[in-house]
C-alpha positions, 0 to 999 in steps of 0.5 A: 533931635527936633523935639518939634518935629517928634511931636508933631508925628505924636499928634499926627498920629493919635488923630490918625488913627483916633478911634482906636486911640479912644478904645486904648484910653477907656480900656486904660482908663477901665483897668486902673480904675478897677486897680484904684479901687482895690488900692483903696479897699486894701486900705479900708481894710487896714484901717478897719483892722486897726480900729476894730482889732483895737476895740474888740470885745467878747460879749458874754451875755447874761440871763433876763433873771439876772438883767432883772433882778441883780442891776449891781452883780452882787448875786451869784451866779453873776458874782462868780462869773465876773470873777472867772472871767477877771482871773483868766488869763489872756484877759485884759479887762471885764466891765459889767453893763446892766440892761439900763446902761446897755440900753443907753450905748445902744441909743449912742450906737444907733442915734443916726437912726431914731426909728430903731431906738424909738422900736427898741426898749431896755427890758429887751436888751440883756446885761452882759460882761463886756471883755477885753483880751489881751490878744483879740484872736484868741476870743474863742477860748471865752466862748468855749469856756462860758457858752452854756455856763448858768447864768450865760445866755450866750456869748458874743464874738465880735471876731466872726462878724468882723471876718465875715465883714473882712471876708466881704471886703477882700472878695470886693478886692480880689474881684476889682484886681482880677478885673482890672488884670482883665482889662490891663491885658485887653489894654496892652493888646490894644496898644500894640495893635495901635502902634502896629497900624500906626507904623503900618500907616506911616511907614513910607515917612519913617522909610524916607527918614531911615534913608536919609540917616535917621537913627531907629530911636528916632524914628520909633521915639513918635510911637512910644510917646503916643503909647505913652499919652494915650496911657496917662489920658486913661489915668486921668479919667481913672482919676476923674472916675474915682472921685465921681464913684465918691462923690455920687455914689459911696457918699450917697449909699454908704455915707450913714455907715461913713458918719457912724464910723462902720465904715471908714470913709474913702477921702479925696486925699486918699484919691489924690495920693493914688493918683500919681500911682496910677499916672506912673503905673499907665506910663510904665505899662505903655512905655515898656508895651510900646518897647516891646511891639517895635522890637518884635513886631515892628521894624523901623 
């Protein structure tokens, strides 16, 4: 087989038929662009599972009379409360925080931010027992036992703003694969009514081929490889599409959030090693189309 002359058929016709190369490769590029995006989401949310889940606590908040008037816990009811809570089980630990040490960890959590803290004052924040369980999804059994004790002014869980926030981030996940199962389909099309006009164009040639003895692999091999290089010119620009929503836009919107540790950031590492996913990804997809179209629909 004359690799110089498959080849030269290769870019025969994707200049050929150049335009609808062009809408293949942005509608590839679209699709596993959106199909990256929901990779790096669904790791994003692990992450955050793992660091979050690993940190989670119940805030049972307390009183203003006893934020005010017992700093130390020695009084009742706080005294009787810190001690239901370290003998219950499932609880792992219980720190109590008064309102000048509350104060200073919100400082701390909001540094980034000096026009809160400067807004915040201690007396508006309220002591409190920190509580650490032995497994974190079992937080409700704190807030049943403790919501509405004297003493508690309210007790926070930590869990439902993290599955609201959980919640959040899956409905971009599911929204970015159901997107780019959209764009995948209208690529697949496109790529078998490329091949098709393709053969159609170029079916004397392969017809004189098939007469002087060339075998059908040969004379199908051109368009599988064009199916294939217009894939990965998509992947590619998925790619460059990645880092430039990272460079200038979630740096930008959300690079507070990123340094604060909120959120974790999306690396340019993590990009790279999708990448070879989304490569191989494009060339299964156009390979196995472009198989499939010259089987059914197109013979040569």
């Amino acid at each position: 087989m004359r690799t110089s002359f498959v080849f030269s058929e290769v870019v025969t016709g994707l200049r050929r038929n150049v335009t609808m190369t062009i809408a293949m490769v942005l509608t590839t590029a679209i699709s596993l662009f959106l199909f990256g995006v929901g990779l790096l989401v669904v790791n994003m949310v692990g992450k955050m599972q793992d660091d979050y889940l690993g940190q989670l606590e119940v805030a049972v908040m307390l009183t203003n009379d006893i934020s005010a008037n017992d700093k130390d816990c020695t009084q009742e009811p706080c005294r009787g409360l810190r001690t239901d809570l370290e003998t219950m089980s499932g609880v792992d630990t219980v720190v109590f925080e008064n309102r000048e040490k509350g104060y200073e960890r919100f400082q701390k959590i909001f540094e980034a931010q000096p026009e809160l803290v400067k807004l915040a004052r201690p007396e508006a924040i309220p002591a409190m027992f920190r509580v650490k369980l032995e497994d974190p999804e079992r937080s409700d059994v704190i807030v049943q036992e403790f919501n509405g004790k004297a003493g508690v002014k309210n007790v926070d869980d930590q869990s439902q703003d993290l599955d609201r926030l959980f919640g959040f981030l899956n409905g971009v996940r599911d929204a970015a694969l159901a997107l780019a199962l959209l764009q995948a389909a209208a690529a697949l099309l496109l790529i078998s009514n490329t091949i098709q006009v393709s053969a159609f164009t170029r079916r004397t040639e392969v017809g004189i081929m098939r007469l002087v003895g060339a075998t059908r692999w040969y004379t199908q091999l051109p368009f599988l490889i064009e199916a294939v290089v217009a894939g990965v010119i998509g992947a590619i620009a998925a790619i460059g599409l990645l880092v430039v929503t990272k460079v200038f836009l979630l740096n930008r919107v959300l690079g507070e959030l990123f340094s604060s540790n909120i959120i974790p950031e999306v690396s340019m590492v993590e990009i790279l090693v999708l990448a070879p996913v989304l490569v191989g990804v494009a060339i299964l997809i156009s390979a196995l189309t472009g198989y499939v179209t010259l089987r059914l629909y197109v013979r040569l």
